[in-house]
N, C-alpha and C positions, 0 to 999 in steps of 0.2 A: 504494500500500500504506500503511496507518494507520503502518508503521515508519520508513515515509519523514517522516509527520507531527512522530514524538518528537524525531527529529533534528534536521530544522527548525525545533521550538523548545529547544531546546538542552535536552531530558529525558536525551538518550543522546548520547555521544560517537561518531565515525565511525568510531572501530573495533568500538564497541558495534554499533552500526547496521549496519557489513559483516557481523558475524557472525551478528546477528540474520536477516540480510537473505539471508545463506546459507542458511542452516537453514530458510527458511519455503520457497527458492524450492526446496530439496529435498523438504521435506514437498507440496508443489504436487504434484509429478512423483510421487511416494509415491502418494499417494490416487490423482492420474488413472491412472494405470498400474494400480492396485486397481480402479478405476471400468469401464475396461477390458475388463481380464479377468473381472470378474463380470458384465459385458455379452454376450461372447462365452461362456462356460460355463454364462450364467444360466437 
């Protein structure tokens, strides 16, 4: 993930980075679960 990039050069601190790192792998699961269901209803 590009968020793993900032952190490894020191853009974003490692708590910046968990929470960022949070939030995208939920938004993942958001869309594919959306992807999903407009697949089976589509």
């Amino acid at each position: 993930m590009k968020v793993e990039l900032l952190m490894e050069t020191e853009y974003i601190n490692k708590q910046v980075f968990k929470s960022m790192n949070n939030d995208a792998v939920e938004l993942i699961k958001l869309i594919t679960s959306s992807i999903k269901t407009a697949k089976v209803n589509g």
